[in-house]
N, C-alpha and C positions, 0 to 999 in steps of 0.2 A: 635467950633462946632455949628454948625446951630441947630434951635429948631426943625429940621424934621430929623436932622442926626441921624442915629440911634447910640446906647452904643456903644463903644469898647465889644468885644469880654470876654467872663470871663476864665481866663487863668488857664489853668488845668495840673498839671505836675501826670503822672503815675508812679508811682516809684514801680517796681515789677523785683522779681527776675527772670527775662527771662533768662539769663546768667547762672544761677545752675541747673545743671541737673538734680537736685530732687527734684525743685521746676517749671521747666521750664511749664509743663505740667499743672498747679496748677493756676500760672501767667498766661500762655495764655488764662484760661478761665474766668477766673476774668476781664482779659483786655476784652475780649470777652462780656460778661455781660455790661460792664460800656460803649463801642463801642456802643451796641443797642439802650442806650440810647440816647448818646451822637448825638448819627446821626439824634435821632429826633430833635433835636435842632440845627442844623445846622445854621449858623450864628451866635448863641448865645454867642460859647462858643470852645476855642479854644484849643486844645490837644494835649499834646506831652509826647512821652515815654521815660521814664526813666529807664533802661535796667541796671539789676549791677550782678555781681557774687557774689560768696561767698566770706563774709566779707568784702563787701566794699558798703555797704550801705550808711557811711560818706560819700565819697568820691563822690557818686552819687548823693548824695544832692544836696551837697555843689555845683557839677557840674553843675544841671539841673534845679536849684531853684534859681531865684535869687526874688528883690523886686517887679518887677512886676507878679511877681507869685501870684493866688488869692487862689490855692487850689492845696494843694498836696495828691493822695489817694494814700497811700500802708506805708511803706512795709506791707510783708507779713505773713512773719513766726515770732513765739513769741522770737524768736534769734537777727533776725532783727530789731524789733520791741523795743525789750530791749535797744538794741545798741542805737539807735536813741534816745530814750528816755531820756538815760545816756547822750548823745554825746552834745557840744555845736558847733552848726554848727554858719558859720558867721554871715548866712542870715536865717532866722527861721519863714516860710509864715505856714498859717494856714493847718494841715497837719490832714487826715483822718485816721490812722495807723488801718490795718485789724484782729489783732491777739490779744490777753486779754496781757494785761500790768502785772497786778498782784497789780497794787497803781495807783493813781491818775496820768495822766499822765501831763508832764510842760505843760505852756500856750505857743505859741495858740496850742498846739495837744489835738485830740480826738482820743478816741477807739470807733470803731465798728467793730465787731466777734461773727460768730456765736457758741456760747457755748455751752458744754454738759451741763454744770450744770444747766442752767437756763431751759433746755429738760427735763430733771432729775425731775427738782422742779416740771414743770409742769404736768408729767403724774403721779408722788407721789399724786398729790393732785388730777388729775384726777381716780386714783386709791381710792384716801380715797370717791369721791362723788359715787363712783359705789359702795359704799358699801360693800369692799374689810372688811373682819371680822377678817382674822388673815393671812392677806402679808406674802412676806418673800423675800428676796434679794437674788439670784442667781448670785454670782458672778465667771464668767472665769476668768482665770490665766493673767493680761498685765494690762499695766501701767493704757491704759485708761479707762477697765473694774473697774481697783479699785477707780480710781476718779468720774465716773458713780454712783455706789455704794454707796460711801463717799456721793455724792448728793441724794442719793435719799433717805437715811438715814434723810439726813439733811433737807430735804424736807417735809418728812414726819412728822419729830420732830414739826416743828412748827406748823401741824395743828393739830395733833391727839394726844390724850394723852395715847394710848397702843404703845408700842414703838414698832420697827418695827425689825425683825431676819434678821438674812445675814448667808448665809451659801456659804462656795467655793465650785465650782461644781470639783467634784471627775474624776476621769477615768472613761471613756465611759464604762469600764463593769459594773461601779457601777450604772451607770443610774437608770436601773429599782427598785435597791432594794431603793435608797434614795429618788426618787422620788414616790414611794408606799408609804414611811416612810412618807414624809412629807403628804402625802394624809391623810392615817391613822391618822394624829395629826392635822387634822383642819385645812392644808393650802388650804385656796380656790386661792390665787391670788401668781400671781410671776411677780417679776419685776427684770429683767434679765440684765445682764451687760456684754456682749461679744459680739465677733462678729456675721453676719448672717450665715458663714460657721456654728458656734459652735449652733445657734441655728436653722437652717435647721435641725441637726440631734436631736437635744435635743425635740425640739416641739410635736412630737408623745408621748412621756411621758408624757406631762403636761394635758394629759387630762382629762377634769372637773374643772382646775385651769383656771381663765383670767392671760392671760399675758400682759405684759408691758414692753414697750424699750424706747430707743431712736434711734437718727438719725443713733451714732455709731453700732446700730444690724441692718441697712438694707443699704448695701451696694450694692447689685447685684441688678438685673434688676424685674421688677414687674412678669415676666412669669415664676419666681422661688419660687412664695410666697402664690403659691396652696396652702398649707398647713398652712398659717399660719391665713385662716381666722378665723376671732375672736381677733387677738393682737392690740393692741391698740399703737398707737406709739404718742410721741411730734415731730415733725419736722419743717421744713421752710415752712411757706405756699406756699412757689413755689414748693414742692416736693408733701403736703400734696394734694393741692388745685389749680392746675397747670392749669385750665380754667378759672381761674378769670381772670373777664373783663380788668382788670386793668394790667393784665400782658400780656396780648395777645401782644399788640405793640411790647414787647421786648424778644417775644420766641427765644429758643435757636433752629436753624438749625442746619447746617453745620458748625461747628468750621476753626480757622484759623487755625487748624494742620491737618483739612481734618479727625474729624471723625464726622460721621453721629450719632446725638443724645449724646443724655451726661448720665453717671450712675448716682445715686443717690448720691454718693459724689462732683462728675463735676457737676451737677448741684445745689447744695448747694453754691460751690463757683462762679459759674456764675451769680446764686442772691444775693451773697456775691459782687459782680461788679457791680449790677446793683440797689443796695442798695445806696453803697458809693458813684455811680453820679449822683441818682438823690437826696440825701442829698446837696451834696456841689451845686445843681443845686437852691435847695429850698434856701441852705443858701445865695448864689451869693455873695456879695460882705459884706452881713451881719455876723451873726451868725447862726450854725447850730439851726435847731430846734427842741422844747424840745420835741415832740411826733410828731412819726411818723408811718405808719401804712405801713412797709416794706412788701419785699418779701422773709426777713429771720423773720419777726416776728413782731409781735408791739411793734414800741420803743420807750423808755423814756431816756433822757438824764438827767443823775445823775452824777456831779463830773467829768465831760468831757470823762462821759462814756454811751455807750448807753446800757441799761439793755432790753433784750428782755424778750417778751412772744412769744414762738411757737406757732403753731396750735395742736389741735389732732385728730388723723385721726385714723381708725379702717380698718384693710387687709381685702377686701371679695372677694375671689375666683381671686387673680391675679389683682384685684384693690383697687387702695386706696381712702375712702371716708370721707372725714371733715367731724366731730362732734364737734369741739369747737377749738376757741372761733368764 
């Protein structure tokens, strides 16, 4: 190769469940996100889709990866993600995995996913600088309201030393009497762990209290969240902070399934896409690197995992506006 030819191409395998019908939706806009980038960089860096069904994450590897492969982003779901992990494929190229491992994951794989808990951690301690005097944790009935909870407990433990209540929220008739009750005793603040259905109806209660969520209680669109000015939320800074300079080049349009604009979870995982190529972009033929200032959060790479900080953003009148970091 001549000293004016330019590099070969840097070789990107997608490996996402397009093939499962419960994830196909989830996959398209991650591939979606990671495309936006990818296009800016044309010439650079060459792309191709790795497409697998249920349980056969192996087999798609092993198919679409070989040595000249420089980076592989996905899977997707923490199912997949496990498998791979566990699995000893033949040919084993530097692999992006999107979903929490739960342990350090083999060499060369990383994680990157965006997590409740590290949301959790973040508005707990955004809660304790507001001067929150006697919290309390609101938790709804589902798997991921009590892992929400579980963090925000644990969040709170290491910075404050009044320990923080958790109560489960009761039947909608009991609303007004337990939330009087908690008035009545001091509770200024609630840091809530359900969905945004259960807290659309719940929020007319909380009044005189600050509230607190995460990304998990705002699922529906901004023009349902009249009522919720004043909550404070941690999220992606592409959700919180969605005009940053820096993200405009890779806004999300029109999707490749033909729908116009994305909800607050589509859009999580489309800067979830658009995290993971410009990482492997930075790394190229190196190594990922150790801090990065994403569009699901800023990140530090610990143990070949990336640990995020969200943004936080406060609901007023149908918008959402960053206050930190």
């Amino acid at each position: 190769m001549s000293a004016d030819a330019a590099p070969a191409p840097l070789r990107v395998v997608l490996l996402l469940p397009l093939e499962q019908p419960l994830l196909k939706r989830a996959a398209n806009v991650v591939r979606d996100g990671a495309a936006a980038v990818f296009a800016s960089r044309k010439g650079e860096v060459s792309v191709s889709e790795c497409a697998y069904a249920t349980d056969a994450v192996l087999a798609a590897y092993e198919r679409c990866v070989d040595k000249n492969t420089h980076w592989v982003i996905g899977p997707l779901s923490r199912a997949d993600v496990a498998a791979l992990a566990a699995a000893k494929p033949a040919i084993v190229r530097p692999t992006l995995m999107l979903s929490p491992l739960g342990t350090t994951p083999p060499v060369p794989m990383a994680v990157l996913s965006p997590d409740l808990e590290s949301e959790a951690e973040a508005i707990a301690q955004q809660a304790g600088e507001d001067a929150c005097r006697k919290p309390l944790v609101v938790e709804a009935s589902s798997a991921i309201a009590a892992r929400v909870a579980s963090a925000y407990v644990s969040g709170w433990r290491e910075r404050n030393a009044i320990a923080l209540a958790r109560a489960s929220l009761a039947s909608r008739e009991r609303w007004r009497r337990d939330t009087d009750g908690w008035r009545q005793s001091g509770i200024d603040c609630v840091l809530f762990a359900g969905g945004s259905a259960t807290l659309q109806e719940l929020r007319p209660y909380l009044r005189n209290m600050a509230v607190y969520i995460t990304s998990a209680s705002f699922e529906s669109a901004l023009e349902r969240t009249l009522d919720w000015t004043g909550v404070r939320i941690a999220d992606s800074p592409w959700v919180v902070d969605p005009d940053r300079a820096e993200f405009a080049r890779y806004a999300a349009g029109t999707t490749t399934d033909g729908a116009d604009g994305l909800s607050p979870t589509l859009a999580r995982l489309y800067a979830l896409g658009v995290d993971a190529a410009r990482l492997v972009l930075a790394a190229g033929r190196d190594s990922l690197p150790a801090y990065f200032d994403g569009a699901i959060g800023h990140l530090k790479l610990r143990d070949a995992q990336y640990r995020r900080t969200p943004a936080v953003g406060e609901f007023r009148e149908r918008s959402l506006v960053r206050i930190s970091p």
